[in-house]
C-alpha positions as CSV (number, residue, x, y, z in Angstrom):
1,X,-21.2,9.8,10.0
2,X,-18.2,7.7,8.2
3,X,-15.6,6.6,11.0
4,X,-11.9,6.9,9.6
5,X,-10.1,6.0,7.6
6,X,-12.0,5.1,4.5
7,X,-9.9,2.8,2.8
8,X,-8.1,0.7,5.9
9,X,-5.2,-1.4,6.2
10,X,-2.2,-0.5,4.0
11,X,-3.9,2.0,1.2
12,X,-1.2,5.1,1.6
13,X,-0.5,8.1,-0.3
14,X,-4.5,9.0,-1.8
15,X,-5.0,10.5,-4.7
16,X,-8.5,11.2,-5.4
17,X,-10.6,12.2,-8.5
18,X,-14.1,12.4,-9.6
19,X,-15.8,12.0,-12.8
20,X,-19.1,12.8,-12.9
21,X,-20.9,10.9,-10.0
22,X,-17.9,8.6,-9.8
23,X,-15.1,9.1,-7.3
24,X,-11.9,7.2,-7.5
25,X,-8.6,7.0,-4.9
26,X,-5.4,5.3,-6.2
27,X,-2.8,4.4,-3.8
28,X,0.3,2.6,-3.7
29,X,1.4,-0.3,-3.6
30,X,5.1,-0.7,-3.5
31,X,6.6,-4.1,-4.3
32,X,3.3,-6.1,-4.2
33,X,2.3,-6.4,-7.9
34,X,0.0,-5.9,-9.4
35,X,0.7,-2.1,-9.2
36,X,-1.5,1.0,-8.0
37,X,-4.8,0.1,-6.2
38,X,-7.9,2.1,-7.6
39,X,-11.2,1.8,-5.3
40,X,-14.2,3.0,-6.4
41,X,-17.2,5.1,-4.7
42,X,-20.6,7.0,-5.7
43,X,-21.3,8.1,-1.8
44,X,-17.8,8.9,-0.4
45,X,-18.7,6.7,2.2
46,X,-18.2,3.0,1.0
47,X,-15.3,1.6,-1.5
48,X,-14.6,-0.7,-3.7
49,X,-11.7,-2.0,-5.3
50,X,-12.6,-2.1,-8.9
51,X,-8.9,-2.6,-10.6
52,X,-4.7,-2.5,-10.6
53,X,-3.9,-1.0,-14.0
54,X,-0.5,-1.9,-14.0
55,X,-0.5,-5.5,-15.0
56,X,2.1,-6.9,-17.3
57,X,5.8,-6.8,-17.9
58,X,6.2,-3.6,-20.1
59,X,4.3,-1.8,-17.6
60,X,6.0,-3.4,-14.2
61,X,8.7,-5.4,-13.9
62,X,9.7,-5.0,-9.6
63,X,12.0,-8.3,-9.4
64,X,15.1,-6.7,-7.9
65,X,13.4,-4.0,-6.0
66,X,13.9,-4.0,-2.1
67,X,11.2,-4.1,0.1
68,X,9.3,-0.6,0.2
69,X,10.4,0.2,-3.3
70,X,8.5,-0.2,-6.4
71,X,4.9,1.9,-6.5
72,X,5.3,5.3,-5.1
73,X,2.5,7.9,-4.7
74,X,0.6,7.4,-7.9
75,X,-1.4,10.2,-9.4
76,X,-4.5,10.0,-10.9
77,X,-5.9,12.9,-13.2
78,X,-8.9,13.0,-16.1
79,X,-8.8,16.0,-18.6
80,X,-11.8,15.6,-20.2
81,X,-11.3,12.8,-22.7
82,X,-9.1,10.0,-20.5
83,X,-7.9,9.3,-17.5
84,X,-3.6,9.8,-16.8
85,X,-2.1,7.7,-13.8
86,X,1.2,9.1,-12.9
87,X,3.1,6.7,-10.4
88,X,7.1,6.3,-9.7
89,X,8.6,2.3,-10.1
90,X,11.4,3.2,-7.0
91,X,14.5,0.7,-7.2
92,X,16.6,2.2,-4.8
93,X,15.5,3.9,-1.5
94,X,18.4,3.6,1.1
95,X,21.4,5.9,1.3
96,X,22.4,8.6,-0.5
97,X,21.2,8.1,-4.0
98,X,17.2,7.5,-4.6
99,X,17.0,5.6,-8.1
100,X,13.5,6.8,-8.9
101,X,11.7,6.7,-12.4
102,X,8.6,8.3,-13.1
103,X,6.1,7.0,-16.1
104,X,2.3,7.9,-17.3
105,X,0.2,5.9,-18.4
106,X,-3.2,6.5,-20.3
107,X,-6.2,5.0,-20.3
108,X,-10.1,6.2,-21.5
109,X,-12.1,3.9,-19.4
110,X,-11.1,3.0,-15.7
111,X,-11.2,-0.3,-16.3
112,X,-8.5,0.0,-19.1
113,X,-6.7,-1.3,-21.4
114,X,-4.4,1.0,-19.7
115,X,-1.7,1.8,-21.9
116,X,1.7,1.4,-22.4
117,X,4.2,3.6,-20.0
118,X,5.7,7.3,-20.9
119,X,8.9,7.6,-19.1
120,X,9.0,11.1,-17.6
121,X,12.0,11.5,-15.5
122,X,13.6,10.4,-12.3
123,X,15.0,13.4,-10.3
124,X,12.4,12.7,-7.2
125,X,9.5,10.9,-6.5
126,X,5.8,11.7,-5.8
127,X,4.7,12.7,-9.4
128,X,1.6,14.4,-10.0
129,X,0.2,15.9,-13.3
130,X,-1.9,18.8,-13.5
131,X,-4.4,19.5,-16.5
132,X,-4.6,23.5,-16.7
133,X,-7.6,25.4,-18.2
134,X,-5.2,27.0,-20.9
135,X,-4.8,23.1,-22.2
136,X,-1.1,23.2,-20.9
137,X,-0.2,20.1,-18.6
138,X,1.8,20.6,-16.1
139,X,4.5,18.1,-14.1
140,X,5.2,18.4,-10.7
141,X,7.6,16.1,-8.4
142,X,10.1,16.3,-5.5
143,X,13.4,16.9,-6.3
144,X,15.9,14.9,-4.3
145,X,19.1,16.0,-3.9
146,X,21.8,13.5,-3.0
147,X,24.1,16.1,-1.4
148,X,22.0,16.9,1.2
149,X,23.0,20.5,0.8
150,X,20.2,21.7,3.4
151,X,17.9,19.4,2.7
152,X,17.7,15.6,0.5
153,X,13.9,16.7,0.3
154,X,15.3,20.0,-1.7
155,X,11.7,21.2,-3.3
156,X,8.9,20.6,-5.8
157,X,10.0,20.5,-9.7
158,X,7.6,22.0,-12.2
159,X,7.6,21.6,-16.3
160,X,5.6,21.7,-18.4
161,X,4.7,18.1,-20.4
162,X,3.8,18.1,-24.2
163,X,1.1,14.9,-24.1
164,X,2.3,15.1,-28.4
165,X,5.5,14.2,-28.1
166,X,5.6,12.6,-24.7
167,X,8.1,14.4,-22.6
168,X,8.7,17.4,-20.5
169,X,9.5,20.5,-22.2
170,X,10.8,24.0,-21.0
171,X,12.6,24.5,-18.2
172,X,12.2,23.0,-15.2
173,X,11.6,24.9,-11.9
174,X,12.1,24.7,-8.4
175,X,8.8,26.5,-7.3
176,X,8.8,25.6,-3.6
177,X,11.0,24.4,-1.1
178,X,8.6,23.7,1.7
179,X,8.8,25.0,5.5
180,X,10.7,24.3,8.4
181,X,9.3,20.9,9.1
182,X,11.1,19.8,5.9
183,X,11.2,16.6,3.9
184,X,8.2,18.4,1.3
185,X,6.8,16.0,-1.4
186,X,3.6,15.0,-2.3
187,X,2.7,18.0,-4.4
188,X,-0.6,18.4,-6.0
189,X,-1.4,21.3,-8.0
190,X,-4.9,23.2,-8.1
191,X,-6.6,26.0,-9.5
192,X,-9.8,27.9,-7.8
193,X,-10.2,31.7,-8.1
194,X,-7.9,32.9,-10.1
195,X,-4.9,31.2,-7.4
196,X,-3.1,28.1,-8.2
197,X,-3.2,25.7,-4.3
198,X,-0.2,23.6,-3.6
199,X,-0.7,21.2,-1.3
200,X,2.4,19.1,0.0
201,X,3.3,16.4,2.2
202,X,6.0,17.3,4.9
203,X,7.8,16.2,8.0
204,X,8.3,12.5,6.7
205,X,5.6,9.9,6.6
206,X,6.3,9.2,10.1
207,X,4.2,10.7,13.6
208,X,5.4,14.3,12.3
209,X,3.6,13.7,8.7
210,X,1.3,17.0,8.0
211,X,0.0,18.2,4.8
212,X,1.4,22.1,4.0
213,X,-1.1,24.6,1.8
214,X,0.7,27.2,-0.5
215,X,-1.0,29.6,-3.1
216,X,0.3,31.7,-6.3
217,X,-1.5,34.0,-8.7
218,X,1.5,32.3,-11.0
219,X,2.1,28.7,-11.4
220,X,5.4,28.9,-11.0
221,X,5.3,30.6,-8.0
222,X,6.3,32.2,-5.7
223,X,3.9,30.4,-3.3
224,X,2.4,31.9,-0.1
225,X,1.4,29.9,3.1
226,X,-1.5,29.2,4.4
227,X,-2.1,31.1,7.6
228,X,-1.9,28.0,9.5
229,X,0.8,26.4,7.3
230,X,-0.5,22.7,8.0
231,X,-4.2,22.2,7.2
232,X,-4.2,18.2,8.5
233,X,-1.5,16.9,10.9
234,X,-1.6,15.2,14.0
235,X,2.3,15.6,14.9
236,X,0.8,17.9,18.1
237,X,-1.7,15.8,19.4
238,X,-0.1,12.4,20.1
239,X,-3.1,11.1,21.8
240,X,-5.3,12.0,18.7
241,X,-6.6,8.1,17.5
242,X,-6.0,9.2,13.5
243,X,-2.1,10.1,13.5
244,X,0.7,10.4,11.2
245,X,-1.7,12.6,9.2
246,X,-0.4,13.8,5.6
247,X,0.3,13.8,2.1
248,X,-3.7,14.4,1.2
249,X,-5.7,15.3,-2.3
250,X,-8.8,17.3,-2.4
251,X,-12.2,16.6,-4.7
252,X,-15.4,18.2,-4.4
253,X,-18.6,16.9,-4.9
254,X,-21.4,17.4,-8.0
255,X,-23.4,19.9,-5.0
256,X,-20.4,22.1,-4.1
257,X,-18.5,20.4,-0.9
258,X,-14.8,19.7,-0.5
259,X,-13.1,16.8,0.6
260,X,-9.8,16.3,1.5
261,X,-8.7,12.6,1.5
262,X,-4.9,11.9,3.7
263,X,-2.6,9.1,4.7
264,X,-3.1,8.1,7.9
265,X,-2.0,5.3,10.5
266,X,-3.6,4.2,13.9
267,X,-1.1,3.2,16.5
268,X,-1.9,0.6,19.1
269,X,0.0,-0.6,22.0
270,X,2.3,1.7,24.0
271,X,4.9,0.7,20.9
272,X,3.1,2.7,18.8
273,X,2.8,0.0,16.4
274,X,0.6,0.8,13.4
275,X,-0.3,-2.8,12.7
276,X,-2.5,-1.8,9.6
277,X,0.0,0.0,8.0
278,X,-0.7,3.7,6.2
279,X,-4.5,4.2,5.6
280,X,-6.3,6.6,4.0
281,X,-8.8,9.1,5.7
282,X,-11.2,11.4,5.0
283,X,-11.7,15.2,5.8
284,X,-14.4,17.7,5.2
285,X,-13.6,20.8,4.6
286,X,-14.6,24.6,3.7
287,X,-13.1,27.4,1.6
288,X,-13.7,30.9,3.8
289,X,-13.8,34.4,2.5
290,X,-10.0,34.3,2.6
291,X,-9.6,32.0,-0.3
292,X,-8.1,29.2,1.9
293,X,-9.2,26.1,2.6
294,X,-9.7,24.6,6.7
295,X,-11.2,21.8,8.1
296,X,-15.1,22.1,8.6
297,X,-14.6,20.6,12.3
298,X,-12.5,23.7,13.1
299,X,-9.1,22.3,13.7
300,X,-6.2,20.8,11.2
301,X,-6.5,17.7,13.6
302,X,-7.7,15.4,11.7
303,X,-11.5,13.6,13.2
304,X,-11.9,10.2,13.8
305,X,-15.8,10.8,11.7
306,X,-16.5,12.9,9.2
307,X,-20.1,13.8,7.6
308,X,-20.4,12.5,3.9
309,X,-23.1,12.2,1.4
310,X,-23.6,7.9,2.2
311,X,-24.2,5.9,4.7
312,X,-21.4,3.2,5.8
313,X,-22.3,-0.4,5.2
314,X,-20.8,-1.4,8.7
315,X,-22.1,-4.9,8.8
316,X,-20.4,-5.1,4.5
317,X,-17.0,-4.3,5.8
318,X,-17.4,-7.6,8.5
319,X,-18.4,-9.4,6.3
320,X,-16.5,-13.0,6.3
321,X,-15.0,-13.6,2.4
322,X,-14.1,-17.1,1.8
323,X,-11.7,-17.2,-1.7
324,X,-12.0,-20.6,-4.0
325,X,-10.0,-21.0,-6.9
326,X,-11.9,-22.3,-10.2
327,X,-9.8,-23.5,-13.2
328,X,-10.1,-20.9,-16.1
329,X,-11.5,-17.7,-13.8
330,X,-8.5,-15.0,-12.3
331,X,-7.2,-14.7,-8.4
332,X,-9.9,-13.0,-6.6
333,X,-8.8,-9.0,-6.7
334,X,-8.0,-9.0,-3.2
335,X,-4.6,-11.1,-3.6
336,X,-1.4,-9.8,-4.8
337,X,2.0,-11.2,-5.1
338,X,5.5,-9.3,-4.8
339,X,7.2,-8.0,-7.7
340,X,7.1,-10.3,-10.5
341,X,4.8,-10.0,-13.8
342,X,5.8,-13.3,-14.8
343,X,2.9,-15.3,-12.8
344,X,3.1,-18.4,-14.3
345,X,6.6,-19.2,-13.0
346,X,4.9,-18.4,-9.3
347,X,1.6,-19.9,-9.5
348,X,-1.4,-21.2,-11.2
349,X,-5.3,-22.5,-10.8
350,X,-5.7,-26.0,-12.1
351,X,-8.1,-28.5,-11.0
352,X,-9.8,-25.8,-8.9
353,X,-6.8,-25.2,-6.3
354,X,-4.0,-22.5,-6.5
355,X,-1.0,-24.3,-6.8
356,X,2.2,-22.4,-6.0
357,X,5.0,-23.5,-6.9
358,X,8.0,-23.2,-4.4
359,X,10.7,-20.8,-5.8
360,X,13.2,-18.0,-4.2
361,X,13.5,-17.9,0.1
362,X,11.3,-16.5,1.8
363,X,13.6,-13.2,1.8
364,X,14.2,-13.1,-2.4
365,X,13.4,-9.9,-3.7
366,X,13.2,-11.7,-7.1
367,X,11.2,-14.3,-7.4
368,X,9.1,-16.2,-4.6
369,X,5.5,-17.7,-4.5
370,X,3.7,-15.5,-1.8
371,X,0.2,-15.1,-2.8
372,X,-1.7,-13.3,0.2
373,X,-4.3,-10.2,1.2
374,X,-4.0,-6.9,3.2
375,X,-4.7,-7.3,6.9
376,X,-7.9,-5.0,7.6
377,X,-8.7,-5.3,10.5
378,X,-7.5,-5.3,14.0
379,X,-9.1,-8.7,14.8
380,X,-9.5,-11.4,12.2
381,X,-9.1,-15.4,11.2
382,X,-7.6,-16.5,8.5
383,X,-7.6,-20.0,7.2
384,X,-7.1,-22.3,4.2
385,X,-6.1,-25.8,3.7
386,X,-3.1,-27.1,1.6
387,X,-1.5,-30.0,0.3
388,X,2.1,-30.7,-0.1
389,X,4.7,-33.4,-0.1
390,X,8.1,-32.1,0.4
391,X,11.4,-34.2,0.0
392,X,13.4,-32.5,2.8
393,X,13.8,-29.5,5.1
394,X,14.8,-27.0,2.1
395,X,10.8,-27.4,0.8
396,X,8.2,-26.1,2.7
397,X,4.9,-24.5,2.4
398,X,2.2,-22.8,4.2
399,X,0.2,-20.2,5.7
400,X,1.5,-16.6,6.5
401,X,1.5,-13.6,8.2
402,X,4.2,-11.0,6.4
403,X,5.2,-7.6,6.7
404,X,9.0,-8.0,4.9
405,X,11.3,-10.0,4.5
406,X,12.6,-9.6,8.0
407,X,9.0,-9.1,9.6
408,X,7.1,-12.0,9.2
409,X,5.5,-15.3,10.8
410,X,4.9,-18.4,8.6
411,X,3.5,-21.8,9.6
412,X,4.4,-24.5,7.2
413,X,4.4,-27.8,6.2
414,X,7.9,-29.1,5.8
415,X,10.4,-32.3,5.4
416,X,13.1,-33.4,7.8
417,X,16.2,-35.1,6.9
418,X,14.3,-38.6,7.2
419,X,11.7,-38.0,4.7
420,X,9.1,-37.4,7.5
421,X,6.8,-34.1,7.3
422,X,6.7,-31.8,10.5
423,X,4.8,-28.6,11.0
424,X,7.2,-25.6,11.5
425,X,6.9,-21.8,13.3
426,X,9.1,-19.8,11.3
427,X,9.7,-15.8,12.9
428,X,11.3,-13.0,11.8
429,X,11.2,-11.0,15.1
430,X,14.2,-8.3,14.4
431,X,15.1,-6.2,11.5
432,X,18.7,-6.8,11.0
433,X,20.7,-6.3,8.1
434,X,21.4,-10.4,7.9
435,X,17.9,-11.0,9.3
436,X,16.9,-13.1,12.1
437,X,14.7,-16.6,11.5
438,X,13.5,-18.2,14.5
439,X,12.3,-21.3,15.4
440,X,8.9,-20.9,17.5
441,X,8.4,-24.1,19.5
442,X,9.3,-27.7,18.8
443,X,8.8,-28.9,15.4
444,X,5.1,-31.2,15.0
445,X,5.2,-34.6,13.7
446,X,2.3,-34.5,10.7
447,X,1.0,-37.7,9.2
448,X,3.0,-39.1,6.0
449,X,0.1,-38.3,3.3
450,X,-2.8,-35.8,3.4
451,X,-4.3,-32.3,3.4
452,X,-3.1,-30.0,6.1
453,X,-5.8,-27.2,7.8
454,X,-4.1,-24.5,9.0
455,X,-5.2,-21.0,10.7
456,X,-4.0,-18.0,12.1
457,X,-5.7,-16.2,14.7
458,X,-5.1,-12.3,15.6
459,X,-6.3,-10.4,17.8
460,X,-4.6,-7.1,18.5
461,X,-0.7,-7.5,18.7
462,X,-1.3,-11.4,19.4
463,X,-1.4,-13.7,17.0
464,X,-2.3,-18.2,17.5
465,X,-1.6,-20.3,14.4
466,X,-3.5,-23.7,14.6
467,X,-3.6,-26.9,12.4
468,X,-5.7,-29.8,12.1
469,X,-6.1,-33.1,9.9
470,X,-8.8,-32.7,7.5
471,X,-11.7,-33.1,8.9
472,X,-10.6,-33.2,12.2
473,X,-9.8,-30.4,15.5
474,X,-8.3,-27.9,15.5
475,X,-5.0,-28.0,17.6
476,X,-2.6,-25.1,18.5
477,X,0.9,-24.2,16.9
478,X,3.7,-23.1,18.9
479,X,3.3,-20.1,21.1
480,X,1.4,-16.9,21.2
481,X,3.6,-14.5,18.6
482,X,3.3,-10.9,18.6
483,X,1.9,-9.6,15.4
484,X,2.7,-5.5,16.2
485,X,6.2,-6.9,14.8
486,X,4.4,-6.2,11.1
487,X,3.9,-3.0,11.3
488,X,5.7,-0.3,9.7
489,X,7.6,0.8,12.4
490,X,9.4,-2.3,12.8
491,X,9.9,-2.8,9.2
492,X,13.3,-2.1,8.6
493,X,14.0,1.5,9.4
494,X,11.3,2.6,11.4
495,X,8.0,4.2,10.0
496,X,10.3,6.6,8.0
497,X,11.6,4.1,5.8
498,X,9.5,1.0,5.9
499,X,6.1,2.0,4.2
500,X,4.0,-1.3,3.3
501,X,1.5,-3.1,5.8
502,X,0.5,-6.6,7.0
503,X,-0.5,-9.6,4.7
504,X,-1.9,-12.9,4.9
505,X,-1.7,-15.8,2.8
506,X,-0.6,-18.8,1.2
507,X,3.0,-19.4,0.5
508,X,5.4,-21.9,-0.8
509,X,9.4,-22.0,-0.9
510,X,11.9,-24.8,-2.5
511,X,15.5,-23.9,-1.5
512,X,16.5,-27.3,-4.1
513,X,15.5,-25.4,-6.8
514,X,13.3,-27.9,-8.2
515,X,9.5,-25.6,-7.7
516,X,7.9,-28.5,-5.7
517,X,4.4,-27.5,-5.9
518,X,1.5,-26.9,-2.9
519,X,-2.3,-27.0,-4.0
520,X,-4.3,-24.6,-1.9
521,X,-8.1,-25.9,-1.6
522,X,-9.4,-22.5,-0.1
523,X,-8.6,-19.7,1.7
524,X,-10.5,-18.0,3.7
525,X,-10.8,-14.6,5.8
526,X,-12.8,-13.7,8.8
527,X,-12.9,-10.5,10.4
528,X,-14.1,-10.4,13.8
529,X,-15.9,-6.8,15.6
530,X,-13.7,-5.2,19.0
């Protein structure tokens, strides 16, 4: 049995192909660049994360985008000859008006070179292409209406796309409009039987989240329910450990079964606090004489183990990874960076260190040097060692724990107005419109000249930083912080609107505008069982 969910600790919106005895899941990744994560499986079971195809400026350029914007729900399809990622760059998400812009991009081996973007459209988000056995492609997307006649979330858009000429052609049709529990998107478009499936995401990616099953003997509809409307959700059973079940994808395998893969989140405290973020899960799942699909366990509940053709590597996924940076070799694959393509200006490796060089505050949606890795697990230590000389209070550099730009806890190495260099707990506790910084504790003296150990320790909602001398013990930082504050559903505007997950990493800020640099010897990431 595989526990849930597959791919943990902010990997949301699935999408899910297989080629051959290859299976690959993209999901997004918002305003952490590079963008879209593809992971990579033979056994269902255990995951990899092989690449991020969108990698340079003509693909991705995020500086500018606010927090939860950027990579949206990408798609990612193979017609026989080359794979097609579908994926929405999001610069506006609050208020009325959603500036959303959809692209394609094309590529014949996984790996890449992925190519250039297609620009599709940008009436609504959550793009999807589907490759028909006529040879026709078809484009699917929510449409979002800014008059919020009824609904914002007003249905799913179909047209047909010419992969000649690169654009949608045709008319475009609304073809369904969802049910009662509203907010449809998500769509994915199949065909088994002589039916074409929808399968939608509804009810917000929130604790009412469910994924909604239609089918049409036309493509365009009109679109029947499924007798049970929802075939996962969790929005009835609040006790269920896997909730905030929906938007999903469905493979099968080379022998005949049927998967369905979902969004998921696992709440802990009685906050409700999903400090991992939205993960992605794993369903069997069975087509009956009916032609419509149900979970094999008998429910739409969604099960906290699911039977799949491997065996986990348990003791793999424990597994301590300590990160060294060589001169001439790439970041490790784990670490990502928010929003800019233009690296160089951010950081580099040189004489085996990453050195980042301070830029934008700590809450720029521009350009700031914040080089860190998902939180994936519940209980962990993370750890590097850093050295850095700053002139004065306005430069300061360090190790940190970071939701968004008003969820976040940063130990750093800083200047006072003296020249002296203190140890400061920096917090972002509320989300406010003007933010909130806190100070945690007193500010601790450091010694003039030398490398600087610090760690962070977290274990449930509760997180210790620590620092030490090189070489020598380990002391603590300020006070116990609570570390359910970087979580979604303190992100902003609740788990509706705040979408990302918990980081950790290295990070370095110069408010004189002068990029004083900090060389990073290591960093270092240890997950701990319970």
């Amino acid at each position: 049995m595989r526990p849930n969910p597959i791919l943990p600790g902010f990997n949301p919106d699935p999408s899910i192909l297989r080629v051959g005895d290859d299976y690959y899941i993209a999901t997004s990744t918002f305003e952490w660049y590079p963008g879209v994560q593809i992971h990579h499986s033979k056994d269902l079971a255990n995951w990899t994360l092989i690449t991020r195809p969108l990698t340079r400026k003509s693909q991705l350029d995020m500086r500018g985008n606010p927090d939860s914007c950027g990579i949206w729900a990408p798609c990612l399809t193979h017609d026989g000859e080359k794979f097609w990622l579908v994926y929405t760059d999001v610069k506006r998400k609050d208020g009325s008006f959603k500036d959303a812009h959809n692209y394609i991009v094309t590529a014949e081996d996984i790996m890449g070179p992925w190519s250039d973007p297609v620009y599709v459209n940008s009436s609504g988000f959550d793009p999807s292409l589907f490759h028909d056995d006529d040879e026709k492609k078809w484009f699917v997307n929510m449409l979002w209406d800014h008059r919020g006649r009824t609904h914002k979330f007003t249905g799913i858009a179909l047209q047909q796309f010419d992969p000649v000429a690169g654009k949608l052609v045709g008319d475009r049709k609304n073809i369904f409009k969802g049910t009662e529990l509203a907010l449809v998107e998500g769509p994915h478009l199949y065909k088994r039987n002589g039916w074409y499936y929808l399968l939608t995401a509804e009810g917000g990616t929130g604790y009412e989240h469910a994924c909604t099953f239609a089918r049409s003997r036309s493509i365009d509809g009109p679109y029947e329910l499924h007798p049970d409307k929802y075939i996962v959700t969790a929005k009835d059973t609040p006790l269920n450990p896997l909730q905030r079940a929906g938007h999903g994808d469905i493979v099968e395998t080379p022998d005949g079964r049927t998967y369905i893969v979902h969004l998921t989140g696992r709440p802990t405290t009685q906050k409700r606090r999903c400090v991992l973020g939205r993960e992605t899960a794993i369903q069997e799942a069975v087509w009956k004489d009916d032609d419509w699909l149900y979970l094999k366990h008998g429910t739409n509940v969604p099960a906290s183990e699911v039977e799949v053709p491997g065996v986990w590597d348990e003791d793999g996924f424990y597994a301590e990874k300590r990160y060294t940076f060589e001169t001439g070799k790439p970041l490790d694959i784990d670490f990502q960076w928010l929003r800019t393509p233009e690296t160089d200006r951010i950081f580099q490796i040189a004489d085996n260190k990453l050195r980042l060089f301070g830029r934008e505050s700590i809450a720029s949606w521009f350009e700031q040097a914040l080089v860190a890795r998902r939180q994936q697990h519940f209980n962990y230590e993370a750890e590097t060692e850093l050295t850095f000389d700053p002139t004065d209070e306005r430069e300061f550099a360090g190790l940190i724990a970071y939701y968004g730009r008003y969820n976040f806890h940063y130990c750093a190495v800083s200047g006072d107005e003296n020249g002296n260099r203190e140890l400061l707990l920096m917090s972002s506790l509320v989300s406010h419109p003007d933010g909130n910084l806190s100070f945690m504790g007193e500010p601790i003296p450091l010694p003039k000249t030398g490398a600087i150990r610090l760690k962070a320790v977290i274990r449930d909602s509760q997180l210790q930083f620590y620092w030490a001398e090189k070489g020598g013990d380990w002391q603590k930082a300020g006070p116990v912080l609570d570390a359910s504050i970087l979580s979604d559903e303190c992100g902003g505007h609740a788990e509706h609107g705040s979408f990302t997950g918990a980081f950790v990493g290295m990070a370095a800020h110069d408010l004189n505008g002068t990029a004083r640099p900090a060389d990073f010897s290591y960093f270092t990431y240890r997950p701990t069982r319970g």
